[in-house]
N, C-alpha and C positions, 0 to 999 in steps of 0.2 A: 646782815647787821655786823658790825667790826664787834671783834671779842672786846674793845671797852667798854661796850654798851650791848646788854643782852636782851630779848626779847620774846617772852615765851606766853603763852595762853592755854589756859585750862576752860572750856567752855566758853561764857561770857566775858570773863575775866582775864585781863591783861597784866604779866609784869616786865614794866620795863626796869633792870636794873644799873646801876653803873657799875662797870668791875676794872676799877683802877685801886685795889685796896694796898698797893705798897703805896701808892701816895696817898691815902684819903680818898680816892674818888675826885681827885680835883679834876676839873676838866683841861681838855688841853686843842687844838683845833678840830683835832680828828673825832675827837669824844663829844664835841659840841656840834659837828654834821651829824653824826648818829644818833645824837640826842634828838636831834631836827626830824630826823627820819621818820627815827621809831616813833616820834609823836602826831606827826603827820598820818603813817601807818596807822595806828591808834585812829586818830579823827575817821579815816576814810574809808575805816573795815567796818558794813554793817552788822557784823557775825560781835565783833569787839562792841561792851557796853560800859565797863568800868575796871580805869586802872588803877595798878599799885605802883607808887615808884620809889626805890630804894638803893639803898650801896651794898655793893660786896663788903666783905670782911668786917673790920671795925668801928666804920665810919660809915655816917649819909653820904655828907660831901663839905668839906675845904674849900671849895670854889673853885675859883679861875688858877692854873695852870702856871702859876707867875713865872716857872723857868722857862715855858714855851708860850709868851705873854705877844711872842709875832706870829703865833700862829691864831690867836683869833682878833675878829673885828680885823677894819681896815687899818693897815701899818703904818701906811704914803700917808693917809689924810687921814687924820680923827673927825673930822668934819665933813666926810662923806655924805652929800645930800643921801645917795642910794640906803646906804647905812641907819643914820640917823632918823629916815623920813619913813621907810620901808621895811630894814630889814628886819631878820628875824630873830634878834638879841642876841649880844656878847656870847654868850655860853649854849645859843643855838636855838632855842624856844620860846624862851621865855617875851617874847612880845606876841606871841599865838595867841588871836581872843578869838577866835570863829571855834575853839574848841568846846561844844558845850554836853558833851558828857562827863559825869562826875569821876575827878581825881584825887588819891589820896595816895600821901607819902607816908611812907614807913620809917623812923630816924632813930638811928643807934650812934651814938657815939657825938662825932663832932658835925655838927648843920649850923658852918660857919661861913662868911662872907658868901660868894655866888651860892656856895649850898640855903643859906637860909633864903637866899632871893628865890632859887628853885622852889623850897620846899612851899614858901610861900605864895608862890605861883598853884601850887593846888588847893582842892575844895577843902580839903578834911587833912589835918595831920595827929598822928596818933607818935607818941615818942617811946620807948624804952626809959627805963628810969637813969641810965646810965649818959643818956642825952645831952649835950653841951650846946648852946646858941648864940650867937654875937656878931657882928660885923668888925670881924678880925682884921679887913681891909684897910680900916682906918689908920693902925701906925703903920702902913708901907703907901702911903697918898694913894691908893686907888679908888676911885669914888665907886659909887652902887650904880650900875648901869643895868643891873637885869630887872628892874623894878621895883625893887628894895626901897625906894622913895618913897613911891607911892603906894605900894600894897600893905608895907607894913604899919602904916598910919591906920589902913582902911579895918587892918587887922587887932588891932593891937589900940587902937588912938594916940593921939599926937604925942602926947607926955611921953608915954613906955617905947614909941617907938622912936622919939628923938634921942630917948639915955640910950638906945640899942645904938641908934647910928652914929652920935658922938662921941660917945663913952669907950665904943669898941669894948665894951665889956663882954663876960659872956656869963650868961645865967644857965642854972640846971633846969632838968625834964620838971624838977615840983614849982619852981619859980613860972616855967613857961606856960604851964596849966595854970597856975593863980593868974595871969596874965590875959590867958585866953591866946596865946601864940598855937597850942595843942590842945586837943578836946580830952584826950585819956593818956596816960601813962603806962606800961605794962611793963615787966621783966624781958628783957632782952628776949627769951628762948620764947615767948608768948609774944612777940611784934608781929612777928610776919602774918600767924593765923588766924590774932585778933585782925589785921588788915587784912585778907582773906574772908574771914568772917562777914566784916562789914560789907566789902563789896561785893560778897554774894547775896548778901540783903537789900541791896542798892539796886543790884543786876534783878533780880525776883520782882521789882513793883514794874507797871507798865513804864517804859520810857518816853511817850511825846512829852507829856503835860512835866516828867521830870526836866526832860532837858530844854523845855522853855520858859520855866521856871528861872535856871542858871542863866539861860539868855537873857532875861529879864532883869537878874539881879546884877548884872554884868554891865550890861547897857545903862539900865536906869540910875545907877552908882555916879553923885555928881549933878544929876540935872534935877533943874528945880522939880519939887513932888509932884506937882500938878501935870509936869511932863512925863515924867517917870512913871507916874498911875498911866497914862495912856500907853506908852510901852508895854506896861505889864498886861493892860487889857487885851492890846492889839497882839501879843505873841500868846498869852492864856488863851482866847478866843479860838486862836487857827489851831488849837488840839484840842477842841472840842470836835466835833463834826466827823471823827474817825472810830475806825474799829474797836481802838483799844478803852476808849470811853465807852462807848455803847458795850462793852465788854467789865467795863470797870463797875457800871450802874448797874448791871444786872447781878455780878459779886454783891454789889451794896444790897441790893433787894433780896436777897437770898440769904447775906450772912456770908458766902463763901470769900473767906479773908485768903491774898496773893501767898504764894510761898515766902517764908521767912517770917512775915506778918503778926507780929501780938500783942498788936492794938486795934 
């Protein structure tokens, strides 16, 4: 992995971080193949069950690299069928839906422009109280190309996520909690181990029926209900019939609750 983007693992747990902290973590081409990588890596390690992803230094992430703005996406053509119909998003990832183990980002400082499309591209986001958010992209015309359209509606609903993407405003760690952008807020120096924390509790329950769960919610998001209930049935259903249920019912009948567990 390039030293802009680091990649280490503690048992089940993965952290990818970005380490461009003289600029923010913005990303730039090179930081956006290794974003690619490392997230791929991630999908295709069965040993890896849940990641964290965060920025070096003082910041999540600024976004997109605007001084090195020809080093990602295509330069010749904006309108690249391969690009637009296929690839793998502006800033390297973020059009990856076949990923369905849970991610959660870590954010200190600024999770502006591409950074809040990143951030919002994962399951769970936990902020630092010192946290800043907005779509800083709007006074330089750059439009949301990492999913920022669409996710943040899905996240946030229509109203909070049009002032985000109009307004170019940017709100703190307590606004983005009232919001429902972040689930918890913590002190800078307690970010990373509450994110730690969590995905060692995530990594502790069985995984099929979790990650077809996330397939489920992922897929089904947009089609009408009556379609979407069969979705959910037909991906719940195919992680019944395995190990880790017949493992999971016999816990239930016993009382022996998974590690982390206290409920």
């Amino acid at each position: 992995m390039t030293e802009k983007v680091s990649y280490t693992q503690e048992g089940p747990i993965v952290t990818i971080t970005l380490n461009r902290p003289e600029v923010h973590n913005c990303v730039d081409g090179e930081t956006a193949a290794a974003l690619s990588a490392a997230w791929t890596r991630f999908r295709d390690d069965t040993t890896a069950l849940v990641a964290v992803f965060t920025g070096a230094g003082q910041s999540f992430s600024s976004g997109a690299d605007l001084t090195a703005a020809h080093t990602l996406g295509p330069c010749d053509d904006p309108f690249d069928a391969a690009f637009v119909y296929g690839g793998p998003g502006y800033l390297g990832f973020t059009r990856l839906t076949d990923l369905f183990k849970p991610t959660l980002a870590a954010i200190a400082g600024y999770c502006l422009a591409g950074g809040l499309e990143m951030a919002a591209w994962c399951d769970i986001r936990i902020a630092a109280s010192d946290a800043l958010f907005g779509c800083a992209e709007r006074r330089w015309n750059v439009p949301l190309v990492d999913g920022g359209t669409q996710r943040l509606p899905r996240i946030l609903g229509w109203g909070r996520a049009m002032d985000l993407i109009l307004t170019g405003r940017t709100i703190d760690a307590t606004q983005a909690l009232a919001w429902g952008l972040v689930t918890e807020v913590v002190e800078r120096e307690h970010l990373l181990p509450r994110a730690h924390a969590l995905a060692a509790r995530i990594a502790a329950y069985p995984q099929s029926s979790l990650r077809t769960d996330k397939q489920a919610a992922l897929r089904g998001w947009g089609l009408p209900l009556e379609e979407a209930l069969r979705v959910e049935c037909q991906l719940g259903m195919s992680s019944l019939p395995n190990a880790e249920t017949a493992e999971g019912l016999r816990r239930f009948r016993e009382r022996d609750k998974p590690d982390g567990a206290t409920e």
